[in-house]
N, CA, C and O of each residue as an XYZ file, in Angstrom:
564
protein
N       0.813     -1.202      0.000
C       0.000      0.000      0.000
C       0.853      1.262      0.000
O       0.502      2.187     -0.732
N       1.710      1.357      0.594
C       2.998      2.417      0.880
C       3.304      2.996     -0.672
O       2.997      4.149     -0.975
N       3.922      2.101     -1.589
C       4.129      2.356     -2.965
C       3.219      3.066     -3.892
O       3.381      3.623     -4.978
N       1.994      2.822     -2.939
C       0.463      3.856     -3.851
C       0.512      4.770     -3.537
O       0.154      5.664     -4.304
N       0.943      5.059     -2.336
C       0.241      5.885     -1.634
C       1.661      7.382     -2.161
O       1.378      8.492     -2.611
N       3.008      6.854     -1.895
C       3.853      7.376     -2.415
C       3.993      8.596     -3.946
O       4.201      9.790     -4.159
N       3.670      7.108     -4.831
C       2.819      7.273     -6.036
C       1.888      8.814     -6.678
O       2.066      9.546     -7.652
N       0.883      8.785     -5.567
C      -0.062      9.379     -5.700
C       0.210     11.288     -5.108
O      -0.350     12.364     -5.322
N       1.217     10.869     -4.417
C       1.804     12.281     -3.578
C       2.369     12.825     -4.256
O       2.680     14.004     -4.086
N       2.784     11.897     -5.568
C       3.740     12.819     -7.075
C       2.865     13.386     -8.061
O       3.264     13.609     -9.204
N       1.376     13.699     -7.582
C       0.513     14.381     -8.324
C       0.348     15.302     -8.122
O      -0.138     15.881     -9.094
N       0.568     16.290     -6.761
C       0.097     17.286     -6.226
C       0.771     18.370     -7.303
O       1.593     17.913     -8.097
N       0.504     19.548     -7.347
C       1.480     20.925     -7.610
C       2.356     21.295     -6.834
O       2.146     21.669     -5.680
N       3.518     21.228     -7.423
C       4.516     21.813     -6.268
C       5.980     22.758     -7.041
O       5.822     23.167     -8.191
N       6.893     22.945     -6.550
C       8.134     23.310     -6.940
C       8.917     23.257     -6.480
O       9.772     24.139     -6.410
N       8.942     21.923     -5.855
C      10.653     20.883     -5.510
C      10.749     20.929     -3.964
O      11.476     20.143     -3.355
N       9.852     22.048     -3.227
C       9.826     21.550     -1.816
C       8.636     22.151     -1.119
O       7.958     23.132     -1.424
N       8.537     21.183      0.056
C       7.151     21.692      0.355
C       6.664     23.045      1.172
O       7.280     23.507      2.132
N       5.512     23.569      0.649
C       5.344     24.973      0.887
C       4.426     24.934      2.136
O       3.723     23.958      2.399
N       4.468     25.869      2.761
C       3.765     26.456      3.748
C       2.357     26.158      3.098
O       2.147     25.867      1.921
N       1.188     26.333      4.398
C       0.402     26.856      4.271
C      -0.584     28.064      5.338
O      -0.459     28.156      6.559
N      -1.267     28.654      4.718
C      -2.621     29.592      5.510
C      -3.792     28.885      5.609
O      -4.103     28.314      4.563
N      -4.556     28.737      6.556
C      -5.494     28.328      6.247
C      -5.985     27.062      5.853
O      -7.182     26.865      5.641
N      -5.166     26.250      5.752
C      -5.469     24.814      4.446
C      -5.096     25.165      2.779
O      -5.042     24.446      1.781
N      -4.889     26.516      2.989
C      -4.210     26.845      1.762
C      -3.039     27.157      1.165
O      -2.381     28.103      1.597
N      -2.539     26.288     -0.088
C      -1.009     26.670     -0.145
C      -0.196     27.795     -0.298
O      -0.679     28.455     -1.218
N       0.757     28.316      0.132
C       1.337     29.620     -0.062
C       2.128     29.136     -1.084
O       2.915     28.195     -1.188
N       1.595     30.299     -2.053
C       2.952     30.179     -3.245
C       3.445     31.631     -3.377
O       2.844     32.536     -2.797
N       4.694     31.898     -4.245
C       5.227     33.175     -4.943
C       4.137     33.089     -6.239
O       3.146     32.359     -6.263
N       4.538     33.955     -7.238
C       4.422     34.754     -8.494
C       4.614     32.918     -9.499
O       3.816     32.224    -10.129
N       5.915     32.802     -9.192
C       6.316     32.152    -10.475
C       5.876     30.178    -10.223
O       6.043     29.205    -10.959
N       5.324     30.326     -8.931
C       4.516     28.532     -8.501
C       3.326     28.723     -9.336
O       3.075     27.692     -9.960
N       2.314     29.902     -9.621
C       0.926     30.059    -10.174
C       0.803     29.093    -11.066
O       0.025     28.241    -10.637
N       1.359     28.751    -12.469
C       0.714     28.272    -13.009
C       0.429     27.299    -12.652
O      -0.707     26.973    -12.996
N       1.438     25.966    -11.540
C       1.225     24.984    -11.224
C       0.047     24.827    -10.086
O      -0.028     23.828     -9.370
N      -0.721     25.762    -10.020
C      -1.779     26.148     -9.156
C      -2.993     26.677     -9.744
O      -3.868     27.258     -9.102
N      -3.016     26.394    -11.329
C      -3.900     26.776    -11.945
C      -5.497     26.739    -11.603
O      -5.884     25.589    -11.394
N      -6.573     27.802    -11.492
C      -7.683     27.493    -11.263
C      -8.140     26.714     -9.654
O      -9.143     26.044     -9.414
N      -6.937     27.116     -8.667
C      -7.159     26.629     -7.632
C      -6.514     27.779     -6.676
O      -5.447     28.392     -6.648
N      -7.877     27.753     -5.799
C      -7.593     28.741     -4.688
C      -6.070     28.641     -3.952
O      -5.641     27.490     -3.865
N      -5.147     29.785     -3.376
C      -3.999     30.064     -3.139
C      -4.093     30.931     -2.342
O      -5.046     31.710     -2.350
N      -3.022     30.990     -1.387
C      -2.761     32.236     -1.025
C      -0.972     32.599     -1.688
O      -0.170     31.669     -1.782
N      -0.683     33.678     -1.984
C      -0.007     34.537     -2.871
C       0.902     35.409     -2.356
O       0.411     36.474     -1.981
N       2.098     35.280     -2.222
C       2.858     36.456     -1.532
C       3.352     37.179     -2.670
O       3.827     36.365     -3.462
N       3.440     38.298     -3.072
C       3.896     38.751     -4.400
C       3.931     40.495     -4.292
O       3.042     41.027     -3.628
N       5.059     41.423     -5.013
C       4.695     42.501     -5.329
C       3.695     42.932     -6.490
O       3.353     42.392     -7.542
N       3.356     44.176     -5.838
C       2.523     44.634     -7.112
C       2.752     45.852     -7.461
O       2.421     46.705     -6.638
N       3.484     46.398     -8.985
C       4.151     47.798     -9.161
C       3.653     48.204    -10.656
O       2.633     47.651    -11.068
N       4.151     48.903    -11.274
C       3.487     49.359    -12.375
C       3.524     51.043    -12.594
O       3.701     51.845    -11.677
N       3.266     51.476    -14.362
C       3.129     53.120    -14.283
C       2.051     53.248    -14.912
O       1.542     52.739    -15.910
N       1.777     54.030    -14.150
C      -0.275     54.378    -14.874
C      -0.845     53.360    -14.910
O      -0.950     52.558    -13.982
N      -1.250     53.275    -15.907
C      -2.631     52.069    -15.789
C      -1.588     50.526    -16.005
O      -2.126     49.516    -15.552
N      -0.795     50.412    -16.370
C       0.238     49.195    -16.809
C       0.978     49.097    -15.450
O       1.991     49.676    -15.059
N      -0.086     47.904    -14.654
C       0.361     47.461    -13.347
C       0.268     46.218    -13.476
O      -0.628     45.702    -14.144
N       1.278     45.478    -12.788
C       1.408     43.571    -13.003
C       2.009     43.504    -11.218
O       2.556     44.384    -10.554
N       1.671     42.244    -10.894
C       2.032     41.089     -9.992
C       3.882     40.733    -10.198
O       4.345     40.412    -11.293
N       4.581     40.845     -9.166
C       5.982     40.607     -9.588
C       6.098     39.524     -8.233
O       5.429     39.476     -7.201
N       7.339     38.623     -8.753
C       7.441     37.823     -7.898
C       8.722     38.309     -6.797
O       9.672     39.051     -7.047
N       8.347     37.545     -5.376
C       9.566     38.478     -4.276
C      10.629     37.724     -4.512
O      11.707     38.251     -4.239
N      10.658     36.127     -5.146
C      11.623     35.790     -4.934
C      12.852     35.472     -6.360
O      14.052     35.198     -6.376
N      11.828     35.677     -7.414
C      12.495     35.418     -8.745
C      12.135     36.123     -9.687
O      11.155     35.699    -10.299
N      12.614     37.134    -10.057
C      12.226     38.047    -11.007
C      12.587     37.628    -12.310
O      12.265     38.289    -13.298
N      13.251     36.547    -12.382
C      13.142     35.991    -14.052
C      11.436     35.442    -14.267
O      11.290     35.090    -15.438
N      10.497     35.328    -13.674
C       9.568     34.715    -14.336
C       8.340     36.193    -14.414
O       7.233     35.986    -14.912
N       8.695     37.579    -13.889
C       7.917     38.418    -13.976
C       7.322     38.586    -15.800
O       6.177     38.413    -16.219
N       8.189     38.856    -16.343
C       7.931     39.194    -17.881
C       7.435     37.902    -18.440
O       6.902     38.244    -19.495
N       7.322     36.709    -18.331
C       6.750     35.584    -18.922
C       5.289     35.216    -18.639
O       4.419     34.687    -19.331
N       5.331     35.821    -16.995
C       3.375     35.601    -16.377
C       3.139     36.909    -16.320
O       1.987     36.801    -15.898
N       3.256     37.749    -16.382
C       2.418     39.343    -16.948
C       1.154     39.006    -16.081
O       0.103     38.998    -16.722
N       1.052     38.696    -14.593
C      -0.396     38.532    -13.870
C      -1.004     40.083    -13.783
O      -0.158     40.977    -13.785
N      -2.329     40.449    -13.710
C      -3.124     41.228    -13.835
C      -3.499     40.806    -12.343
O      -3.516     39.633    -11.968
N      -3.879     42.202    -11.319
C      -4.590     42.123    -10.252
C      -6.273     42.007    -10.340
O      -6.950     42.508    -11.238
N      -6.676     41.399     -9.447
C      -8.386     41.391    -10.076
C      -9.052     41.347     -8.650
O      -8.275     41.108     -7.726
N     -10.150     41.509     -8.388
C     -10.913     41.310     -7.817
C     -12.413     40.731     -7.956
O     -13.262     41.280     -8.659
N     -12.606     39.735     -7.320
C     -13.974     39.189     -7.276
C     -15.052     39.981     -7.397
O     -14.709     40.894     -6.647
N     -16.204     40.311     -7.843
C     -17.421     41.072     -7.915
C     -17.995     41.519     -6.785
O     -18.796     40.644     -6.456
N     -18.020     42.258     -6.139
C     -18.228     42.801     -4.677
C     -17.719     42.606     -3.560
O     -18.125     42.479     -2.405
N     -16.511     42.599     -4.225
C     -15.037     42.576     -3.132
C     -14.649     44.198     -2.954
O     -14.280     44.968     -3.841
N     -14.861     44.490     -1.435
C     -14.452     45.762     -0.845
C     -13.485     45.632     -0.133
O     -13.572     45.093      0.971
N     -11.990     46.260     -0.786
C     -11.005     46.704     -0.605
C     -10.928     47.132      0.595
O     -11.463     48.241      0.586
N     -10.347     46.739      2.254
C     -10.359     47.565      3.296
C      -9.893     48.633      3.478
O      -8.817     48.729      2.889
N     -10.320     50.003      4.310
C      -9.861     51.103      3.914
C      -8.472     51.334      4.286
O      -7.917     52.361      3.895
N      -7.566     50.079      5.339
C      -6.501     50.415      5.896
C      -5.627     50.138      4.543
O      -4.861     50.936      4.003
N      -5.914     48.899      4.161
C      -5.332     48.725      2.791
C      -5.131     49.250      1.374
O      -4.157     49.049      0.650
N      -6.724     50.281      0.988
C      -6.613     50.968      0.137
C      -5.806     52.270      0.344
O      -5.373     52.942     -0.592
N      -5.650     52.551      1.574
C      -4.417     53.872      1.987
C      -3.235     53.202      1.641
O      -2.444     54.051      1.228
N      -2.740     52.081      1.615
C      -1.353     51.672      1.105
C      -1.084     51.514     -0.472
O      -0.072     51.508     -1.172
N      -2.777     51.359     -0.756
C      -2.457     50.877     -2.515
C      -2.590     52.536     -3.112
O      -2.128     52.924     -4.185
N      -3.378     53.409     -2.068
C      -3.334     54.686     -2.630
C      -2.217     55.408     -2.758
O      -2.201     55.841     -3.910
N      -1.387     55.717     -2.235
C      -0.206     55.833     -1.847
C       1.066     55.351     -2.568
O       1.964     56.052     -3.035
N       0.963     54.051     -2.564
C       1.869     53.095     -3.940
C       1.261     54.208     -5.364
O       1.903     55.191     -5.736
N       0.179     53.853     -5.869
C       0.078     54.163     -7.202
C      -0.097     55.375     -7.411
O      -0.205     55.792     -8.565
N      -0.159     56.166     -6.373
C       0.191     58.020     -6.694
C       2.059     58.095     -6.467
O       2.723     58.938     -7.069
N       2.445     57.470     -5.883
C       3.980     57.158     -6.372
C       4.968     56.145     -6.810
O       5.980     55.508     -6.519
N       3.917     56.425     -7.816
C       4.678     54.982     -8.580
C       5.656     54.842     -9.137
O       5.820     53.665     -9.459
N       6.867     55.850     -9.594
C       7.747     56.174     -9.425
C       8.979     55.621     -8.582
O      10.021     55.117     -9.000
N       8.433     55.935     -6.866
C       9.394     55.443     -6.492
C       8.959     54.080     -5.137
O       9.759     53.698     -4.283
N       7.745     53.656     -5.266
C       7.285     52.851     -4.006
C       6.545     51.454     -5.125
O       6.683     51.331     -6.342
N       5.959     50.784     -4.396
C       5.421     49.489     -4.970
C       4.355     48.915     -3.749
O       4.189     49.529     -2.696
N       3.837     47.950     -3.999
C       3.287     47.024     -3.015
C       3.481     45.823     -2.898
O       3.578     45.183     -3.945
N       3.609     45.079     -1.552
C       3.832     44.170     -1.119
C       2.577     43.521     -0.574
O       2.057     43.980      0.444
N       1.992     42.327     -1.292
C       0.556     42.002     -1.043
C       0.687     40.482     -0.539
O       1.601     39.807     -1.012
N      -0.342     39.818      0.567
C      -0.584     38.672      0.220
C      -1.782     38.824      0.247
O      -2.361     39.700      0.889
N      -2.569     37.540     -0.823
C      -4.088     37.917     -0.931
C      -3.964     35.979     -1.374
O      -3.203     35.091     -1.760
N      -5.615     36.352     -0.868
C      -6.206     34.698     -1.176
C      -7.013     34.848     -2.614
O      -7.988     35.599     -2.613
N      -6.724     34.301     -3.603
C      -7.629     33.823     -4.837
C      -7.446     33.379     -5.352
O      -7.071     32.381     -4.738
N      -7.291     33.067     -7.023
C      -6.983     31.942     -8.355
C      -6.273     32.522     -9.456
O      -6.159     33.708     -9.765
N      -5.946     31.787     -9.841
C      -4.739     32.197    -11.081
C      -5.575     31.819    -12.226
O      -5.830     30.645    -12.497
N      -5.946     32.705    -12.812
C      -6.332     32.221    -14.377
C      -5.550     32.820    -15.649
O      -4.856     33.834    -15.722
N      -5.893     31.841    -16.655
C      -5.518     32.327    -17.830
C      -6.588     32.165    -19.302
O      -7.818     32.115    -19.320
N      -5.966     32.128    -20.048
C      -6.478     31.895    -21.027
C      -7.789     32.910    -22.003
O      -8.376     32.578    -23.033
N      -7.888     33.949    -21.351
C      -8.808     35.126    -21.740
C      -8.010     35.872    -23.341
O      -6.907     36.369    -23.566
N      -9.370     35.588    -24.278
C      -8.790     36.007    -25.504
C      -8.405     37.862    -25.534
O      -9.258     38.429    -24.852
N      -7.768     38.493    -25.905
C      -7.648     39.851    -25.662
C      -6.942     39.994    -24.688
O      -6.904     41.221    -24.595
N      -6.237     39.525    -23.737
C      -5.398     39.215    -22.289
C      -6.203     39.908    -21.124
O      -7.421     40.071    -21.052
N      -5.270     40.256    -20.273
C      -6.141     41.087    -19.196
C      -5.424     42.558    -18.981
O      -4.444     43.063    -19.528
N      -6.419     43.086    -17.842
C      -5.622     44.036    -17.503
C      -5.840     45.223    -18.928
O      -6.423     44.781    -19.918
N      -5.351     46.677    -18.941
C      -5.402     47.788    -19.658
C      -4.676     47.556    -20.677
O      -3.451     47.558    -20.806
N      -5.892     47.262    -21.731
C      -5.376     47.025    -23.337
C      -4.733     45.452    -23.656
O      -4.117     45.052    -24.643
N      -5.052     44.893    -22.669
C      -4.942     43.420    -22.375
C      -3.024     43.179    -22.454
O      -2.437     42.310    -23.099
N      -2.561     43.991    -21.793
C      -0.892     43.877    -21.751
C      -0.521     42.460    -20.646
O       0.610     41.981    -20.572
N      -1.239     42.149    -20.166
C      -1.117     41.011    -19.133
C      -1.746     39.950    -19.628
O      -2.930     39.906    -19.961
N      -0.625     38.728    -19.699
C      -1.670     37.442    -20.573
C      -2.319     36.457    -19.329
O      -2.928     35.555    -19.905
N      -2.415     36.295    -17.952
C      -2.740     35.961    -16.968
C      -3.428     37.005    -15.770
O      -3.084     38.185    -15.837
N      -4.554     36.532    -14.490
C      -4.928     37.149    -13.504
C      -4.578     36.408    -12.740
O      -4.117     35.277    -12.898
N      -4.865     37.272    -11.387
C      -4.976     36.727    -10.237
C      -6.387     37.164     -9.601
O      -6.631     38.314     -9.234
N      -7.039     36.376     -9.545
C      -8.648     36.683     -8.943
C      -9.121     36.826     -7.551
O     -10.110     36.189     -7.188
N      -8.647     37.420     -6.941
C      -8.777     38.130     -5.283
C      -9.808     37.974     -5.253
O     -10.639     38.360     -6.075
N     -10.033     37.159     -3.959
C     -11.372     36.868     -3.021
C     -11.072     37.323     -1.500
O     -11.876     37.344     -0.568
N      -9.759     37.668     -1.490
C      -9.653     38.708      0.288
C      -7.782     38.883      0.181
O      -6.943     38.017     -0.065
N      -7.635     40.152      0.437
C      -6.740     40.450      0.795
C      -5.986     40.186      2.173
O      -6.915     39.931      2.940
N      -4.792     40.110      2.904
C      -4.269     39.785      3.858
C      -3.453     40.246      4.173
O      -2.996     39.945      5.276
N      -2.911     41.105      3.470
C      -1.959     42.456      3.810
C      -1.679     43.035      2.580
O      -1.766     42.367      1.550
N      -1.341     44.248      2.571
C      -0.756     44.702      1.715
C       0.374     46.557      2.092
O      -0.255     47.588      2.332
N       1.400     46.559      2.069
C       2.073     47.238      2.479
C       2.910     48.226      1.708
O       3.951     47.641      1.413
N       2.922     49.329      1.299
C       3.541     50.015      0.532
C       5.072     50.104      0.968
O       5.480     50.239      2.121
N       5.791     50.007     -0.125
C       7.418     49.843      0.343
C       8.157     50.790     -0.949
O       7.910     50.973     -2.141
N       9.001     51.173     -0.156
C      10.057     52.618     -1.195
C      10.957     51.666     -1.909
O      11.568     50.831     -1.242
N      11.096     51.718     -3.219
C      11.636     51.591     -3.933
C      13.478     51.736     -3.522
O      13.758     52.853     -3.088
N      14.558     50.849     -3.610
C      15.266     51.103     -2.839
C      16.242     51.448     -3.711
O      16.353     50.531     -4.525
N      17.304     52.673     -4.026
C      17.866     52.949     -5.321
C      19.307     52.563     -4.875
O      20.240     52.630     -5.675
């Protein structure tokens, strides 16, 4: 039975070691998503951008930022808390020189014809169903 059971543990999503979780839910970076496709997550990741051309960056590997182009999203009557929207307000009136540091619980999708995000520059989302922090941080030169 051991050999099945073994077996069967080489199905999960992963990326070579095992991750934390929140909740019953797995914590991934930016660049684990796709192997988490269409399944609830929780997400540690920056989020930076100029003007309307804002993407999801990963904290720990910035080679996979330009390949998943994630789009931030929110669920349909998801209200932003106000402690949190003072940090995202703040980030994107200086966007220039600050960013955000988010973890949020939702799903990774893809596959939307036209991409996502402003003028569809992002070929992937991330579909926020609750935020869990999010922290504005200075850009460090």
């Amino acid at each position: 039975m051991l050999p099945i059971l073994l077996a069967l543990s080489d199905c999960s999503p992963r990326t070579g070691k095992l991750s934390a979780t929140y909740n019953g839910l797995p914590v991934v970076d930016l660049c684990d998503l796709p192997n988490y496709r269409n399944m609830k997550v929780m997400l540690r990741a920056n989020y930076a951008g100029v003007e309307e051309y804002w993407s999801l960056g990963s904290q720990k590997n910035k080679k996979c930022n330009n390949d998943l182009k994630v789009n931030l999203e929110y669920v349909v009557n998801y209200e932003v808390p106000n402690g949190f929207q003072k940090e995202m307000t703040q980030a994107i009136n200086n966007y220039w020189s600050q960013y955000l540091e988010l973890e949020a619980i939702g799903t990774y999708e893809t596959g939307q014809i036209g991409g996502y995000g402003h003028l569809g520059t992002n070929n992937s989302r991330f579909l926020v169903n609750e935020l869990i922090k999010v922290k504005a941080v200075k850009v460090k030169n």
